[in-house]
C-alpha positions as CSV (number, residue, x, y, z in Angstrom):
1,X,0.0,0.0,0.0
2,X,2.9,2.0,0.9
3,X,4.7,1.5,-2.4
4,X,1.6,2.4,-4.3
5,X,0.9,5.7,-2.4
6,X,4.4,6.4,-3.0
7,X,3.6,5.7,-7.0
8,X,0.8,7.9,-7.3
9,X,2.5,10.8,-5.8
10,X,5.5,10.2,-7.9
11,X,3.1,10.6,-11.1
12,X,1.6,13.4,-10.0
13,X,4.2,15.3,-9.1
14,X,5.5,14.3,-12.8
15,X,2.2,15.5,-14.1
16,X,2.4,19.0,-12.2
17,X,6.2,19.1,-13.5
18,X,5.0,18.8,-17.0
19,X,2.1,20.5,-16.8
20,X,3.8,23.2,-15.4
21,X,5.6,24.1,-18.4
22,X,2.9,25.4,-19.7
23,X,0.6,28.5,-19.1
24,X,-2.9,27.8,-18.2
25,X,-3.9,30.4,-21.4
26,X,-2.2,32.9,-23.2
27,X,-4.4,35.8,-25.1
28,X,-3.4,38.1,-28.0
29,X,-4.9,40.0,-31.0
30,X,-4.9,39.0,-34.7
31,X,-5.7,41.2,-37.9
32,X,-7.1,38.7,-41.2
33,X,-7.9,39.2,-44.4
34,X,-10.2,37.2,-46.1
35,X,-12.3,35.7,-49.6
36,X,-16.3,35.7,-49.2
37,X,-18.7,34.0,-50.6
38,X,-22.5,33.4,-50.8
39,X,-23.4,30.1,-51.3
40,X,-27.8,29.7,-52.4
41,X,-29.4,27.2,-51.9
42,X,-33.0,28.4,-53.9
43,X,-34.0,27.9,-57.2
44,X,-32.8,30.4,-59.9
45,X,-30.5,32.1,-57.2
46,X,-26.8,31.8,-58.4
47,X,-23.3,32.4,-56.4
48,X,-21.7,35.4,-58.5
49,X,-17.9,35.8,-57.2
50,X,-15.9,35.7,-54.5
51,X,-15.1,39.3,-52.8
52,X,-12.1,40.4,-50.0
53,X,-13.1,41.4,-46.8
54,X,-11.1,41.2,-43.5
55,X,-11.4,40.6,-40.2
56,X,-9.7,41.7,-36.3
57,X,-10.3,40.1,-33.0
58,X,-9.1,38.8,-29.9
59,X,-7.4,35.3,-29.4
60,X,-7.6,32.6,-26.3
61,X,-5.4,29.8,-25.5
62,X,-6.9,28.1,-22.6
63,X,-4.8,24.9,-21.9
64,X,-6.4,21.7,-21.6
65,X,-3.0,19.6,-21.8
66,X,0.5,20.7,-23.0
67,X,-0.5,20.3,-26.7
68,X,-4.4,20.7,-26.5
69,X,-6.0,23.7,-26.2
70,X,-9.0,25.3,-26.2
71,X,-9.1,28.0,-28.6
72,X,-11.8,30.9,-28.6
73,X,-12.1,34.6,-28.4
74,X,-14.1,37.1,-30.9
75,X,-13.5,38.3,-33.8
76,X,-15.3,41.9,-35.4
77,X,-15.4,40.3,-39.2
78,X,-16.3,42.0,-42.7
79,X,-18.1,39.4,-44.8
80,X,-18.6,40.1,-48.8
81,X,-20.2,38.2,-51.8
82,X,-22.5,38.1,-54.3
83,X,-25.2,36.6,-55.8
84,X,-27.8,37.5,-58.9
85,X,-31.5,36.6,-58.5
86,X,-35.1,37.0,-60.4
87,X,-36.0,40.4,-58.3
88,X,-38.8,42.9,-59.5
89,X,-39.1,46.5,-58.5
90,X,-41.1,49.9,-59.2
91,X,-39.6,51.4,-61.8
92,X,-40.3,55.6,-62.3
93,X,-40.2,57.0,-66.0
94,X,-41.6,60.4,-66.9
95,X,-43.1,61.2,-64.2
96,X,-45.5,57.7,-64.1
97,X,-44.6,54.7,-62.1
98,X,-44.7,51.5,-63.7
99,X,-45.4,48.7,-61.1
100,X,-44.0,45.2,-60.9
101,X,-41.0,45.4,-63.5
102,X,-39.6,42.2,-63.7
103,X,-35.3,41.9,-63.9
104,X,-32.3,40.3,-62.2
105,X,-30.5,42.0,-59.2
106,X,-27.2,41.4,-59.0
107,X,-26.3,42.1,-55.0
108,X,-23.3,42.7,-53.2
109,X,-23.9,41.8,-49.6
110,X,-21.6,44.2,-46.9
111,X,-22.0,42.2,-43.7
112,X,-20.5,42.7,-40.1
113,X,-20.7,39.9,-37.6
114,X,-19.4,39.6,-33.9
115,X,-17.8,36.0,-34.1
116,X,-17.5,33.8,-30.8
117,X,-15.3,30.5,-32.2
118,X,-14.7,27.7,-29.7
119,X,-12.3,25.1,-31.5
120,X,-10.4,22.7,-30.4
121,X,-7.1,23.4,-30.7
122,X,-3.8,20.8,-31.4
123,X,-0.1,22.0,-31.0
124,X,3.5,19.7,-32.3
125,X,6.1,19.4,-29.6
126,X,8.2,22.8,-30.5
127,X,11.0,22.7,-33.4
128,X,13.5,25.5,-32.3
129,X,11.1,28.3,-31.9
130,X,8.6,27.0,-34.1
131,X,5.2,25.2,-33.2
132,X,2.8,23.1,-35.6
133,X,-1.0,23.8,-34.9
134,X,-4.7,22.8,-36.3
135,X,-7.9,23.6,-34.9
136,X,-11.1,22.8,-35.7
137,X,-14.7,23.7,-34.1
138,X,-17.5,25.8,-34.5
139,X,-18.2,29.7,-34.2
140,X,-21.4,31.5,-33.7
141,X,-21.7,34.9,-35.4
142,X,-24.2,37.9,-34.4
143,X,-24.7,40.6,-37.4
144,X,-24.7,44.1,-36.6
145,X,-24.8,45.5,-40.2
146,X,-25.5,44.7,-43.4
147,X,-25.8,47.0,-46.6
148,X,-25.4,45.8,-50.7
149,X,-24.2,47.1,-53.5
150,X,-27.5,46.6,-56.1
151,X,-27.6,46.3,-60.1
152,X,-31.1,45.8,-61.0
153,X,-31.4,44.6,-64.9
154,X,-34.3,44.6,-67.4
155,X,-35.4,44.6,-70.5
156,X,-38.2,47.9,-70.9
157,X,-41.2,47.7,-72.9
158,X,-39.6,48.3,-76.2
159,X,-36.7,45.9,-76.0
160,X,-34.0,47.9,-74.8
161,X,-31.7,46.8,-71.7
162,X,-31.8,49.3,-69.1
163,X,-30.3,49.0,-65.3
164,X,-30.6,50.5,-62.2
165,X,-28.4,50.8,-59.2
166,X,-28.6,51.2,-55.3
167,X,-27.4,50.5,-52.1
168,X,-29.9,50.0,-49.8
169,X,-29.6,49.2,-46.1
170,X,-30.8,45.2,-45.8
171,X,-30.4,44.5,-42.0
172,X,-34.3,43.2,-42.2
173,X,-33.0,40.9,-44.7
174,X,-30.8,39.1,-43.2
175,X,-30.6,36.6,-40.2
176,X,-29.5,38.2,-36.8
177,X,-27.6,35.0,-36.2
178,X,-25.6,32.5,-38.2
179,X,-23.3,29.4,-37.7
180,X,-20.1,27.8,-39.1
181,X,-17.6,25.2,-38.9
182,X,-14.3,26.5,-38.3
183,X,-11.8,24.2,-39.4
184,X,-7.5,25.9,-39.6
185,X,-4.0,25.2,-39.5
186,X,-0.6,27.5,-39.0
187,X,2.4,28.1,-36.9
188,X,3.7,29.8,-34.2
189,X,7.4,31.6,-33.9
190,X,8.5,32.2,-30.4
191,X,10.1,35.5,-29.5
192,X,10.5,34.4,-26.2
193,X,9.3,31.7,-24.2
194,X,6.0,33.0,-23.9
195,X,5.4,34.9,-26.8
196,X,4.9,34.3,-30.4
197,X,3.5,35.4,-33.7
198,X,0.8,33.2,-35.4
199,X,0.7,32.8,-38.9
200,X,-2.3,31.0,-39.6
201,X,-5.4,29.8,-42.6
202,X,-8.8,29.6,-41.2
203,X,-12.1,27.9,-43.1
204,X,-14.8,28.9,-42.1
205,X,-18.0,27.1,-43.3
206,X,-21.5,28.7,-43.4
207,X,-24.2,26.0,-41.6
208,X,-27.2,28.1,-41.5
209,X,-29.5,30.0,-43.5
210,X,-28.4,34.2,-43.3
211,X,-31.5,35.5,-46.0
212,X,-35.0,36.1,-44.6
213,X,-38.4,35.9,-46.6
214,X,-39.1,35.1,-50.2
215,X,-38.5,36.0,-53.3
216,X,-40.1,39.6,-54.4
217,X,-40.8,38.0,-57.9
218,X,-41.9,34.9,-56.9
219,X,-43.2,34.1,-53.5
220,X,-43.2,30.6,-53.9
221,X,-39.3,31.1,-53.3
222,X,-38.3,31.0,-49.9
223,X,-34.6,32.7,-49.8
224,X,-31.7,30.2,-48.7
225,X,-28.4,31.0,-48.8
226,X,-25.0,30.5,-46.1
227,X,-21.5,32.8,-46.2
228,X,-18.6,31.2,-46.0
229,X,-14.4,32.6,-46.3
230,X,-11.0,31.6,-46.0
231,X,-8.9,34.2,-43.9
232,X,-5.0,34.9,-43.5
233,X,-4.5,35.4,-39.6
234,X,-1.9,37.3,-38.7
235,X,-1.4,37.7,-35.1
236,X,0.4,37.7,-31.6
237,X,0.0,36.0,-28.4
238,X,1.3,36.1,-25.3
């Protein structure tokens, strides 16, 4: 009994010893560029082009072992793309209005979101100064803007191709929340033995619906569509 009492404490002190080694969490700050894009899921509504946005927050490290992490934080993000749909709008001309034109609105969507990732995150034993990561989880984003940049197109009573353009504020458009799978890789360089700048890719996957209502032109049409982007992360932590 004695021998085994004498065991356990032996691990644990090993455990604490290694353990030790590493902070319980480390926090910095990133800045991230990224590539949007909308992806539809409703008939006649069609992805049109990826557009760069960017993205800044605040990174956690909270240490569940000495190469598994927990990682999380927020991140203020600028999410772009665009898509082209059947639309119809008033149209005036001369004075008159002429109801219920018929076109295709190519849309821009500006959106901001206030992203909460929790991943789980796994580091390589160091090389030198350099550390191996990939993470993957989920993040849960909250929109606090959205605007577009609007080309309306169609053809006018006597054949002629004719456009108009806007940019309209469409928070009432669009979902007040949204999800994604976050899924990333990178490395760290050590300054020091606590510090370190993160190089880093990040996918992030849109899982939920962002568009609300139907379609103007056809209300049979119930509006689907998810944001996704890639992002460069560029950041320190201490």
């Amino acid at each position: 009994m004695k021998r085994i009492t004498i065991l356990i404490g032996i691990s644990l002190l090993f455990c604490h010893f290694a353990f030790s080694q590493v902070k319980p969490f480390r926090f910095g700050l990133k800045l991230a560029p990224n590539i949007g894009w909308v992806a539809p899921d409703s008939e006649d509504y069609e992805k049109d082009g990826s557009v760069p946005g960017f993205s800044w927050g605040f990174l956690a490290d909270f240490t569940i072992t000495e190469n598994y992490f927990v990682g999380t934080g927020f991140n203020v993000s600028y999410l772009k793309g665009k898509m082209q749909y059947p639309h119809m709008i008033d149209i005036i001309s001369d004075g008159d209005t002429a109801f219920n034109q018929p076109g295709t609105l190519q849309r821009k969507y500006n959106l901001q979101y206030i992203e909460l990732p929790v991943t789980l995150k796994m580091k390589t034993n160091k090389f030198d100064k350099l550390q191996v990561y990939g993470q993957i989880g989920f993040s849960l984003g909250f929109n606090v803007k959205a605007k577009a940049e609007d080309i309306f197109s169609y053809e006018d009573a006597e054949g002629n191709y004719m456009s108009e353009n806007d940019k309209p504020e469409i928070s009432d458009d669009i979902t007040l929340l949204k999800g994604a799978l976050v899924l990333g890789g990178g490395i760290e360089y050590y300054i020091d033995e606590s510090t370190s700048i993160v190089v880093g890719i990040t996918f992030s996957n849109g899982l939920s619906n962002i568009l609300k209502g139907n379609n103007v032109a056809d209300p049979s049409i119930q509006q689907k569509a998810n944001i996704s982007y890639i992002e460069l992360s560029l950041g320190v932590i201490f």
